[in-house]
C-alpha positions in Angstrom: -25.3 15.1 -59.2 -21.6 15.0 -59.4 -21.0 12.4 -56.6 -24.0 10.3 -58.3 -22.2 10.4 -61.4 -18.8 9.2 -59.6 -20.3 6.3 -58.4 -21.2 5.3 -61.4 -18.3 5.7 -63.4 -16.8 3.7 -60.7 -18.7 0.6 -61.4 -17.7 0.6 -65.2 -14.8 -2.2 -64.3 -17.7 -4.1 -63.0 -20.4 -4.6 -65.9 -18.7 -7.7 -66.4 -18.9 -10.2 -63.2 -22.1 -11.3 -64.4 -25.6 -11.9 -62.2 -25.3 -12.4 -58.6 -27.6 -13.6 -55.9 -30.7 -11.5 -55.2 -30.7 -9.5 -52.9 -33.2 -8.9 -50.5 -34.7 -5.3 -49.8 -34.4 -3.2 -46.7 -36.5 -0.4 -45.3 -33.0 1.0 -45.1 -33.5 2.7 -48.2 -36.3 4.8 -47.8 -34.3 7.3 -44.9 -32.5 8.5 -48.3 -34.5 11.3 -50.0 -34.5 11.8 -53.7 -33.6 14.9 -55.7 -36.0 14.4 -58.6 -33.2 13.9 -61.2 -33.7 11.7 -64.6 -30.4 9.5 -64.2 -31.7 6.4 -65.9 -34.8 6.4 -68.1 -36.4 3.0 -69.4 -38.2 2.5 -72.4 -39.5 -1.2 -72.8 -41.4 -3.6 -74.7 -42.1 -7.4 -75.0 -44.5 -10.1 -77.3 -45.3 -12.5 -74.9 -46.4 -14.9 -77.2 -44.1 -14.8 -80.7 -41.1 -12.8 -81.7 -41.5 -9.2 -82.4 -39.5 -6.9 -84.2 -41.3 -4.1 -82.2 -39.9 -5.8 -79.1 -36.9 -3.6 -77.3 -35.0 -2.5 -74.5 -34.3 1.2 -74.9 -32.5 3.2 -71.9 -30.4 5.9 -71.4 -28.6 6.7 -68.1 -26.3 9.5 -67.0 -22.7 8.1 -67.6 -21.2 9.1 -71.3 -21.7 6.2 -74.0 -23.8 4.2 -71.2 -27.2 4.0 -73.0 -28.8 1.8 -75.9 -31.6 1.7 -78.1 -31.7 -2.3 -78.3 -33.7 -4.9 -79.5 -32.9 -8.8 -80.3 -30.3 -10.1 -83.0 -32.7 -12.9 -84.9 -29.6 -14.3 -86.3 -27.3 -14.4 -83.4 -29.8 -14.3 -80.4 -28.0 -11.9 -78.5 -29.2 -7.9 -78.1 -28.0 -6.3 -81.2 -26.7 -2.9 -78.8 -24.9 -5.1 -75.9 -27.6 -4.0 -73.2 -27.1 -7.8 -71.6 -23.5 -6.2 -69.9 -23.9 -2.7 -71.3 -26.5 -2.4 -68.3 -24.5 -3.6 -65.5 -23.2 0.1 -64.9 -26.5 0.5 -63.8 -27.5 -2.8 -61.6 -24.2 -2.5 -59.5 -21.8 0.0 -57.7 -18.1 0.0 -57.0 -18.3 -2.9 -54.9 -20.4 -5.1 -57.1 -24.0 -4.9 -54.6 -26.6 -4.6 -56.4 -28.2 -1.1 -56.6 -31.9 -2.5 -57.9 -33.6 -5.8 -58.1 -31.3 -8.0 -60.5 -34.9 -10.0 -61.2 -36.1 -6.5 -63.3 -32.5 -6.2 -65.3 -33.8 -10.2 -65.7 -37.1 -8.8 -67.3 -36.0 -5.8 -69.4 -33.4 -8.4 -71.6 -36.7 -10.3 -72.5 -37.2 -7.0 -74.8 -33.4 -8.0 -76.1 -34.3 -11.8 -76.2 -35.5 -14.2 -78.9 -39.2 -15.1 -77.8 -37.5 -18.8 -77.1 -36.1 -17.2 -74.0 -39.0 -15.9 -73.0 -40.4 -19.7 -73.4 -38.1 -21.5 -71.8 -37.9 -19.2 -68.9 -41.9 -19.4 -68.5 -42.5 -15.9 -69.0 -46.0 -14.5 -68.5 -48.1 -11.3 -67.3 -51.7 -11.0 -66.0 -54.2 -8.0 -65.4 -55.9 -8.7 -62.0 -59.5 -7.2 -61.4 -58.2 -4.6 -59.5 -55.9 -3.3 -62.5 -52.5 -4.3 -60.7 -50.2 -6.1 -63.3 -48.4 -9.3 -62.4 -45.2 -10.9 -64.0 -43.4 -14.1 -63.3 -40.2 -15.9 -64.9 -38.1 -18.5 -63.6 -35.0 -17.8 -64.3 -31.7 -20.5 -63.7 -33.1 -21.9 -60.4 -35.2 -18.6 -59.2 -38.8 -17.1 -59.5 -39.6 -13.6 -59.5 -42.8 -12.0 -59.1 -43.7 -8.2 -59.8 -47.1 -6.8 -58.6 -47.9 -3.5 -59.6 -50.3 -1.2 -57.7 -53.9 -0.6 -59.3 -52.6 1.8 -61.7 -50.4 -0.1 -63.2 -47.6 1.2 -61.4 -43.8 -0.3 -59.9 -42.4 2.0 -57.2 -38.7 1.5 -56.8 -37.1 0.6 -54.2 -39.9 -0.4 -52.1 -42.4 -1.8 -55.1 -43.5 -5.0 -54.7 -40.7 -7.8 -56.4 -40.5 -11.2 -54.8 -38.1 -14.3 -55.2 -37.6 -17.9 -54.1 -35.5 -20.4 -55.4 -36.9 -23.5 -56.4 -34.3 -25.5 -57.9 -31.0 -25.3 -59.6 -30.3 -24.0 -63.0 -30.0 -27.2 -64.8 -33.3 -28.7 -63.1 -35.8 -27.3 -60.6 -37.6 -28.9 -57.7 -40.4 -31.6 -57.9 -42.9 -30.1 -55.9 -42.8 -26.6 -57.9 -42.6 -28.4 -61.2 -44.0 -31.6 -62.8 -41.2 -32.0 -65.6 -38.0 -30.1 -63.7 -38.5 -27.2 -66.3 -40.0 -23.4 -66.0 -42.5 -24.4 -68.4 -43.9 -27.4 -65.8 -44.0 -24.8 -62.8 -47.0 -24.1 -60.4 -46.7 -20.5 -59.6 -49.5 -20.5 -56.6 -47.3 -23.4 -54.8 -44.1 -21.1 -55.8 -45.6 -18.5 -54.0 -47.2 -19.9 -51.1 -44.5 -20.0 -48.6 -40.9 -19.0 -48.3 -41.3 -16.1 -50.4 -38.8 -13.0 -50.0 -38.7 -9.6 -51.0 -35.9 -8.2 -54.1 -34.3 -5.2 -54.0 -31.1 -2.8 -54.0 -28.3 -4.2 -50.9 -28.7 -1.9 -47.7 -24.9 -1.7 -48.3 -24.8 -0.4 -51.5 -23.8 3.1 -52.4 -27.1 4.4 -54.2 -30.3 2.9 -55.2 -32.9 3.5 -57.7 -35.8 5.4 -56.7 -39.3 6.1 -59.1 -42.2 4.9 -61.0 -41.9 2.4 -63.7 -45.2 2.1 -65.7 -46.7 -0.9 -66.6 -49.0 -1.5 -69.3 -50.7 -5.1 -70.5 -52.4 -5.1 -73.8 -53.5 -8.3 -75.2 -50.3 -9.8 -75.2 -47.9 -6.8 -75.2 -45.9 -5.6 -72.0 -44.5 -2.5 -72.0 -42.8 -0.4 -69.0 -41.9 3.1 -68.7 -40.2 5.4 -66.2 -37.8 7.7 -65.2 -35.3 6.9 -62.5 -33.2 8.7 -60.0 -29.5 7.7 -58.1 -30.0 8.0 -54.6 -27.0 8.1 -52.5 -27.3 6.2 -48.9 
């Protein structure tokens, strides 16, 4: 516990270098065994169709003063408890590679968002017949895709989150979208070829390993889950 703590109060000077590129997952991670620990628990809810004062990002990790209970700012339309660097702690270690899938920090700060982000960055959820749950943005240039398994359920690091990019952020690609924007995109071409798996870098110090639940009612997405530093 204490060197999982270490590393994290490591990465403080790096909540602030902003999003990187995603990176994609390795089997790597799965040769590390987990110790059952709550380090980082996730609490978190989005409207997918209007804005919602019910909507929020709530999460609590095991580094002093590192947690929020957050939701979005109406006025300013930022988060009103700093999650959008706050949680940064959490994505990266010392060395700035990403210790998770920077597409899922991308969908929990929909919870902290205006429901204009969630607009313009095409946001949307479905419940397949099977009772998996799947979720798609585009996001400055890149789509992400998260399939749950029939319960409803993410398993980190090896769930199922996929990317591509398909365009810049200022305009994407023709042949994914009929007016250049997210709103104008055809996810089943998105995802017919060239598609690559997100996750934590084989090179980073710990991942993120358990279950984040997914529920889809009407229009309301939550997730829920406990999560545990794994050192590799």
């Amino acid at each position: 516990m204490q060197k999982k703590l270490f590393f994290l109060l490591l990465a403080f000077p790096l909540i602030m270098i902003g999003c990187s590129k995603p990176a994609e997952s390795s089997n790597a991670t799965t040769k590390a065994v987990s110790d059952g620990s709550e380090d980082l628990v996730i609490d978190y809810q989005v409207n997918l169709s209007m804005d919602d004062p019910a909507s929020h990002f709530n999460w609590k990790g095991n580094v002093r003063y590192m947690a929020a209970e957050d939701k979005a700012d109406t006025v300013s339309g930022a988060s009103t408890e700093g999650s959008t660097h706050l949680f940064m702690m959490y994505l990266y270690d010392v060395e700035g590679k990403p210790t998770m899938s920077t597409g899922l920090r991308g969908l929990f700060l929909f919870g902290v968002n205006p429901h204009a982000q969630a607009i313009h960055d095409n946001l949307n959820a479905s419940k397949m017949d099977d009772g998996s749950i799947v979720v798609q943005f585009v996001h400055r240039g890149t789509a992400y895709r998260f399939t749950t398994d029939s319960k409803g359920v993410l398993s980190l690091p090896d769930g199922s989150i996929e990317y591509r990019s398909i365009g810049t952020p200022q305009e994407l690609k023709s042949e994914f979208s009929t007016d250049g924007t997210a709103a104008g995109v055809d996810f089943d071409k998105v995802w017919s070829t060239g598609v690559k798996k997100e996750g934590p870098s084989p090179e980073a110090m710990y991942f993120w390993d358990g279950d984040l639940k997914f529920t889809l009612e009407g229009d309301i997405l939550t997730i829920n889950g406990v999560l545990t530093s794994v050192e590799q």
